[in-house]
N, C-alpha and C positions, 0 to 999 in steps of 0.2 A: 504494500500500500504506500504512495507516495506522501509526502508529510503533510500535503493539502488537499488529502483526497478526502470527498465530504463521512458521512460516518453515519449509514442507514438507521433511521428509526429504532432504539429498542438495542443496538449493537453494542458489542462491547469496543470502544476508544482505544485499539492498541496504541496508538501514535502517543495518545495523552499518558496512555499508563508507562509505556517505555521512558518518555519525554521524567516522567516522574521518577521514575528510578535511576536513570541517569543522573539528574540532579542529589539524588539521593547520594548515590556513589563519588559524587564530583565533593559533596561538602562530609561525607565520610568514607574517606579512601580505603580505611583497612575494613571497611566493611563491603567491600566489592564486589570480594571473590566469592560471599556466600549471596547477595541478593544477584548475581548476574545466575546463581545457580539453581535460582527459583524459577518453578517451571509455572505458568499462569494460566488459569482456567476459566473459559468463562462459564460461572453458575449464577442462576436468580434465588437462589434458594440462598447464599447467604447475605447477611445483611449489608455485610462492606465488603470488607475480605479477611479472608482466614486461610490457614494452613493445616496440610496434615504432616505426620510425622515422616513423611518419604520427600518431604521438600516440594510439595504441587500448592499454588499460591491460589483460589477461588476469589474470584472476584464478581463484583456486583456490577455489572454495566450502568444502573442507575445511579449507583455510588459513584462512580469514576463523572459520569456525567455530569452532577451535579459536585463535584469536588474541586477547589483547582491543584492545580500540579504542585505549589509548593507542600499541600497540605497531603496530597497522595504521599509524595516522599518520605514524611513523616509514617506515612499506613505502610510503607515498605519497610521503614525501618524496623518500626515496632515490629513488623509479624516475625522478619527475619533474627528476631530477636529470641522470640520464644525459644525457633530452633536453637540457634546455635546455643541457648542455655539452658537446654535439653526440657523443657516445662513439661512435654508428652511424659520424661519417664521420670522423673519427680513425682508429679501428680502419680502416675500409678502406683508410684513404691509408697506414697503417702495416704492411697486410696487400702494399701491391703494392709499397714501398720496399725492407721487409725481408724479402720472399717467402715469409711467414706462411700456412700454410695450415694445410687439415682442421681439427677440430673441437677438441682439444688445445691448440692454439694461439689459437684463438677463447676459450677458458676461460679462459687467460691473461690475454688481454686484459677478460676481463668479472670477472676479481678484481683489474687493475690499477687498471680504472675504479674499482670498489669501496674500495679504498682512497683514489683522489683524492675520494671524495666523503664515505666515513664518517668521515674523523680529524675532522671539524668539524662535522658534520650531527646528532649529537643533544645532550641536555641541552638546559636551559631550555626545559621545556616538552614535549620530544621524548624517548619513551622508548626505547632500544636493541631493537632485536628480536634474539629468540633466533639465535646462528649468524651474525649482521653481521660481517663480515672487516673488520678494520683493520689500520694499518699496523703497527703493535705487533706484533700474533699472528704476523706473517711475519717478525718481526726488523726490518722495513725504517720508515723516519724517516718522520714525519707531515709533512705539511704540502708534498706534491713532486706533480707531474702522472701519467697516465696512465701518458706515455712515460717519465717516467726508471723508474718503478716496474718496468714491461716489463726494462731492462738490467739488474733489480737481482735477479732472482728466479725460480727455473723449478719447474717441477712437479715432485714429491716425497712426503716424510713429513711437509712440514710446511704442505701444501696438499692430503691427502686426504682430509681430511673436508671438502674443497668440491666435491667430483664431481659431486653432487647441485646446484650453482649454474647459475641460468639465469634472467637478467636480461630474455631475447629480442632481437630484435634489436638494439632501440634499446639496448643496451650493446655489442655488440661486431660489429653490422654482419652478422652471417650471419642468413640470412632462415630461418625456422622452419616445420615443413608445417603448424603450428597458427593460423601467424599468418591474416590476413584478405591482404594483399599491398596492392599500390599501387589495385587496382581495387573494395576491398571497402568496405562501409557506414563513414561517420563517421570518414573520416580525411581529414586536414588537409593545404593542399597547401604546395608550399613557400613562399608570401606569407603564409601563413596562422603558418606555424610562427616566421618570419622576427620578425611583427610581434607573437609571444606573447615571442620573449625580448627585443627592444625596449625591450617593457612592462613587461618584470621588471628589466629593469635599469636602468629608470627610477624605480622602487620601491626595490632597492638603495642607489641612490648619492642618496635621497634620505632614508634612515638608516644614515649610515655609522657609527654610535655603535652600533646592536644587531645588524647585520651582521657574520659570519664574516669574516675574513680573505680565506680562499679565493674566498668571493661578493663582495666585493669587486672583487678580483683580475678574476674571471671580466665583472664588471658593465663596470670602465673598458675591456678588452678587446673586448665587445660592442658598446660606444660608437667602434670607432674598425675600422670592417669596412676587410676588403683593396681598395684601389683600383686604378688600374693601375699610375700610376707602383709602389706595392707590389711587383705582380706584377711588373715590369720589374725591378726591384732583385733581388728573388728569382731571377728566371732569370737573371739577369747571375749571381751567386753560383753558382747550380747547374753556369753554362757552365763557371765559371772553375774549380771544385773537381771539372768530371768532363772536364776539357782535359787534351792530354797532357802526363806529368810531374806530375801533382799527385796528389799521395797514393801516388805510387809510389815503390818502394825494391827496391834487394837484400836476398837474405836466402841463407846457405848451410845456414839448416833444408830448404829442396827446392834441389838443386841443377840447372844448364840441363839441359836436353838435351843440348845443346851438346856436355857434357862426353863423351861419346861419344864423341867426335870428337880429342878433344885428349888423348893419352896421358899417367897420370899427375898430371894437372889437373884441380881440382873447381870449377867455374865456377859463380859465385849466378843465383838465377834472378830476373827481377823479378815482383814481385809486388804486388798493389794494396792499398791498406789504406784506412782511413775519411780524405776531405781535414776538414785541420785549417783552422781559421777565424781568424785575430785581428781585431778590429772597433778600428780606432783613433778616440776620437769628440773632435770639438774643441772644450773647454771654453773659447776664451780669450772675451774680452769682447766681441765683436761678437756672437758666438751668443746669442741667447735666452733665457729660461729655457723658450719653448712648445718653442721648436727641440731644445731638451733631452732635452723630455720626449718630444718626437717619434723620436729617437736613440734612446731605451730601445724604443721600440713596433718600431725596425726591426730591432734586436738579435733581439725575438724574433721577430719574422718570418726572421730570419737563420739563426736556429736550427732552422725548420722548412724552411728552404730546405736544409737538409743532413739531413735526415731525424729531424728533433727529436733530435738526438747534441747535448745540453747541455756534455756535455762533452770536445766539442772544439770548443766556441767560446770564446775567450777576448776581456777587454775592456779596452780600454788608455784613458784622460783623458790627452789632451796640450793644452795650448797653447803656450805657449814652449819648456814642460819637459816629458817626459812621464813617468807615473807605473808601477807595476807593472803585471804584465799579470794582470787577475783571472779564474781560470775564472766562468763564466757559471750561477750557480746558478738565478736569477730575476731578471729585468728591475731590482724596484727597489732589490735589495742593490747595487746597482754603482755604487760614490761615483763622481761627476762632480766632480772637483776643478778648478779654474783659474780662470778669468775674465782674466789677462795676454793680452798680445801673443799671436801666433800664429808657429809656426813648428813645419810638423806633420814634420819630416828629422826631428825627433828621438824621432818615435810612429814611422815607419819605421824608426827604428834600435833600439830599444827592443822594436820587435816583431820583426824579425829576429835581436834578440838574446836572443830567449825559446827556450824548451827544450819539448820538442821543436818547432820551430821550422815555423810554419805556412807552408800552401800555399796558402793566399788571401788577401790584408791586404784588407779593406774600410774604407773613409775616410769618413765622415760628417761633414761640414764648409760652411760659408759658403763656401767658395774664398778667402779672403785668406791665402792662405799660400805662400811657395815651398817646392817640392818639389823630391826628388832629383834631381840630373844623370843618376844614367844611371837603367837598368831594375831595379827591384828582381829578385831569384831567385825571383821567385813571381808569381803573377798578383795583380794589383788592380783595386778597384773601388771608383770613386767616387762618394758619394751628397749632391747637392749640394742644400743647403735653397732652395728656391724663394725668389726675393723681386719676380717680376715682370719680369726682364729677366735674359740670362744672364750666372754669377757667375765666371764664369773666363774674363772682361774688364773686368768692374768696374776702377775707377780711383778706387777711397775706400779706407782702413781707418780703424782707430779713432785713430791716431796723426799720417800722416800724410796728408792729405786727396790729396797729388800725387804718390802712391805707385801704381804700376800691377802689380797681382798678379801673379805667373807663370801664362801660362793650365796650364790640366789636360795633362798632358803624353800625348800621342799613344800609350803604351804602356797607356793606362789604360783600362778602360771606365766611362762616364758615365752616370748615371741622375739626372733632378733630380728631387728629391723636392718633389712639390705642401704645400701649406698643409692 
């Protein structure tokens, strides 16, 4: 079609919607290589446009008609946004943890995504389109993920004028009878999708001066995929927070059954509540500064090993001494203080002696430290930084070269964390 060829009745605007994503791509370059890889469909059936998880872009002909091009750009970016920051398998892994169903719930999650992606996504260059949900209009704080947004807010007065919202799958994971499916024309497989965000956050973190915070964020994350040792850490955590005794309590809001039985006597029943995490990470001098940063990467893996609940992980810096215990807002708020000796008794006491007092302590450490005599009252788990041979026999520290560590004590589970 030539660029002033007229545009039938009813038809979908290729010219205008091209014309919009090029702008889109001109005023966010490293976002290119994934909206040049959106394939675009035209359907009536969705309201603007939306996405599925194979990368096919659904668009509204009435939409585009009635939109102008700065603000299309804008509807490009956002949807290519959900992809590349996976919202399809979020929302599913958060649909079978927190047993989220029907279509209600799916909404939620497609204005949760919505705000992880608009508090930063336009300006400079990018115009708002009409009806964009941010975190503002909900009452709730810019700048926070998918998931915490989910705890912060439910459907109401001050989310029904989004009933009309529909991203498509690729935001919240429920497959659509409009969409094309896994079998249909010009979708991407998963090598395919894998190596578009790669590419983009190769672009990223090679302008970290006019990139967003959040694309940032999202970029060094991309660079650093789950490995096994990962997965082993992760499922040591999940064992140890859904083992008996952890996250359980009495309560005489429901009283036993029991009480039946026992005349005159209201007996508590136990009941289970979300297990609490404290992460103690050891800053003294032997650790790194890579090994550090590796400590943050596992925090939040840690946090999605208990069902992305940010807050109830908390983070403790010890090395000789250990410091306050921080709830867990984001990976790189969490001062790392120390570089001294080691000596992590006192990140075990310090985490034991925090309020309400957690049921998992995890330990991220070199191994040059002695540890408690007896068992702590909670389960632990230790994640030892690789160095090529194992570090809970090592016979070096930083002080005294003829010092032989205490090995990892037999109450603990062990994951060594690779390079």
């Amino acid at each position: 079609m030539s660029p002033h060829a007229p545009v039938a009745p009813g038809a979908l605007d290729y010219d205008k919607l091209f014309a919009a994503r090029l702008h889109a791509a001109r005023v966010r370059p490293y976002l290119a290589t994934a909206l040049f890889a959106l394939h675009p469909v035209e359907s009536r059936r969705v309201p603007t446009m939306g996405v599925d998880r194979y990368w096919r872009c659904y668009v509204s002909p009435a939409f585009v008609a009635r939109t102008p091009v700065e603000e299309l750009a804008g509807v490009w970016v956002h949807e290519v946004s959900h992809l590349l920051r996976d919202h399809h398998g979020r929302s599913d892994r958060l649909a079978r943890e927190r047993d989220l169903t029907g279509p209600a719930q799916r909404l939620r999650m497609n204005i949760a995504a919505d705000c992880e992606i608009n508090d930063d996504v336009y300006g400079n260059g990018l115009v708002r389109p009409e009806g964009a949900i941010e975190p503002g209009s909900l009452g709730l704080r810019p700048g926070e993920l998918m998931e915490e947004y989910l705890l912060t807010f439910g459907l109401g007065p001050s989310t029904q004028l989004t009933a009309w919202l529909d991203c498509g799958s690729g935001a919240d994971g429920l497959d659509r009878e409009w969409e094309l499916g896994p079998d249909g024309a010009h979708g991407l497989s998963e090598q395919e999708r894998d190596a578009i965000r790669f590419r983009v956050a190769q672009g990223i973190t090679g302008h970290p001066g006019t990139v967003p915070e959040g694309w940032q964020r999202w970029a060094e994350e991309a660079f650093h995929p789950p490995q096994p040792w990962r997965e082993l850490l992760g499922a040591a955590v999940r064992s140890a927070a859904s083992g008996g005794g952890a996250g359980e309590d009495y309560t005489y809001g429901r009283p036993s059954r029991r009480s039946a039985g026992v005349p005159r006597a209201v007996l508590p029943s136990l009941r289970r509540r979300p297990p609490r995490v404290c992460v103690v990470i050891d800053t003294s001098g032997s650790v790194s500064d890579a090994e550090l940063g590796s400590a943050l990467l596992e925090v939040a893996a840690i946090s999605q090993a208990v069902g992305g609940r940010r807050d109830l992980v908390g983070v403790l810096a010890c090395d000789a001494a250990a410091g306050l215990v921080h709830p867990l807002c984001r990976g790189e708020g969490v001062p790392l203080l120390g570089g001294g000796g080691t000596d992590l008794r006192e990140g075990f006491t310090r985490a034991l002696g925090a309020w309400p007092r957690p049921d998992v302590i995890v330990v991220l450490t070199d191994g040059q430290t002695p540890w408690p005599t007896t068992r702590p009252p909670c389960r632990t788990v230790v994640g030892l930084f690789s160095r090529g041979r194992s570090l809970s026999s090592m016979s070096w520290e930083e002080d005294d070269p003829d010092h032989a560590p205490n090995r990892v004590p037999a109450w603990a589970r062990v994951v060594d964390i690779g390079p």
